[in-house]
LUMMIZA-93939 format. One line per 10 residues: their letters; for each residue x, y, z negated of N, C-alpha, C. Coordinates in steps of 0.2 Angstrom, whole numbers. Example, Ala and Ser with C-alpha at 12.3 -4.5 7.8 and 13.67 -1.06 7.14 Angstrom:
BEGIN
as = 66 -28 -39 62 -22 -39 66 -16 -39 | 64 -11 -35 68 -5 -36 64 0 -39
end
This chain:
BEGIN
xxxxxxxxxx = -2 -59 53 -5 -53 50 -1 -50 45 | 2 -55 41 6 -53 35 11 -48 37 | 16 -51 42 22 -46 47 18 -39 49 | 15 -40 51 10 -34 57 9 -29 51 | 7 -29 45 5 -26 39 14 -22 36 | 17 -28 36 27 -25 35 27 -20 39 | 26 -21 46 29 -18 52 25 -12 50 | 18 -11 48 16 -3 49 15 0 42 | 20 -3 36 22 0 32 28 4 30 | 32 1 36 39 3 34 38 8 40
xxxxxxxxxx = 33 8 47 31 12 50 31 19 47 | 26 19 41 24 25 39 29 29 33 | 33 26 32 42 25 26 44 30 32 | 47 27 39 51 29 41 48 38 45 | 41 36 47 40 43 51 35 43 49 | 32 46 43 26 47 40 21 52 48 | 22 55 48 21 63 52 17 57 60 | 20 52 62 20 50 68 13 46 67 | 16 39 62 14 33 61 3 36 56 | 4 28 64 -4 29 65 -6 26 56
xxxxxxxxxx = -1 24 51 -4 23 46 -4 25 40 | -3 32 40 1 39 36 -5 39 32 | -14 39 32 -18 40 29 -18 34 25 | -17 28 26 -17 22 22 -12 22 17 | -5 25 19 1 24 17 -2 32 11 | -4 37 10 -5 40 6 -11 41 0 | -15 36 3 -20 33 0 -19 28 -6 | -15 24 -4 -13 16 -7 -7 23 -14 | -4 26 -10 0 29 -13 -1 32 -22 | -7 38 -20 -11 42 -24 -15 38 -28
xxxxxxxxxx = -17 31 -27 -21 25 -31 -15 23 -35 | -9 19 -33 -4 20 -37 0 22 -42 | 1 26 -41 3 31 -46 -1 33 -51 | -8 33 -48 -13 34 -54 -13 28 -59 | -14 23 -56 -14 16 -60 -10 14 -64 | -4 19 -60 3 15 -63 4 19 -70 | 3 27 -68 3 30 -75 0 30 -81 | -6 27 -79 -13 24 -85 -9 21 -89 | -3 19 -87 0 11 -91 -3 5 -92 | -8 4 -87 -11 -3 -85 -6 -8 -84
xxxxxxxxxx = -2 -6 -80 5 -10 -77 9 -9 -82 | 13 -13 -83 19 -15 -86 26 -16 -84 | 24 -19 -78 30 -22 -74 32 -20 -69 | 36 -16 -65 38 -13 -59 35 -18 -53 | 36 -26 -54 35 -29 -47 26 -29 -47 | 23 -25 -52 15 -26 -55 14 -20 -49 | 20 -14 -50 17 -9 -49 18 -11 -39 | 23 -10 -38 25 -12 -28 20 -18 -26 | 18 -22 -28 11 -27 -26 5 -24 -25 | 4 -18 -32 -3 -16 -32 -2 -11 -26
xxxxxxxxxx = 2 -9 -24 5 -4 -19 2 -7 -12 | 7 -13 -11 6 -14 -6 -1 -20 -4 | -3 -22 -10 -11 -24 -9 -15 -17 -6 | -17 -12 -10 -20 -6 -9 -18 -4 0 | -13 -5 1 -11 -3 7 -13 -5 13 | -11 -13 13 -15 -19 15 -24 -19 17 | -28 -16 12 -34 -16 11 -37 -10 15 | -34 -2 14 -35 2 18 -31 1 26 | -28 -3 28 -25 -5 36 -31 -9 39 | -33 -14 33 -37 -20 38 -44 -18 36
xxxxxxx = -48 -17 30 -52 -14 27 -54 -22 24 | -50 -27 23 -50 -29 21 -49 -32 12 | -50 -36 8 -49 -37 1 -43 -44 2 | -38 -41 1 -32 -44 3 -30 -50 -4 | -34 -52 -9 -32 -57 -13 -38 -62 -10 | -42 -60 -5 -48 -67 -3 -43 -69 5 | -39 -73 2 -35 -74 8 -36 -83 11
end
């Protein structure tokens, strides 16, 4: 599942416009950037995680830290 989730992120990187996961990938995105700007995060690798959790969580609709 881990892979499958890589594979339809770099999907939505490469051709946003195509890929079936464009609404996830700008959902995770605009949550992001929000969070990140609050200054809740501190640490760059705090911010790409909460990224790619949020992203994880609207693809599967699942909560990706009950693993």
């Amino acid at each position: 599942m881990k892979d499958d989730i890589g594979e339809r992120l770099v999907s939505a990187l490469k051709d946003p416009q195509k890929s079936e996961s464009n609404e996830s990938f700008m959902k995770a995105m605009e949550l992001t950037k929000a969070y990140a700007s609050s200054g809740s995060i501190t640490h760059f690798s705090a911010v790409a995680r909460t990224f790619y959790e949020l992203f994880e969580m609207f693809e599967t609709g699942r909560d990706p830290r009950q693993k």
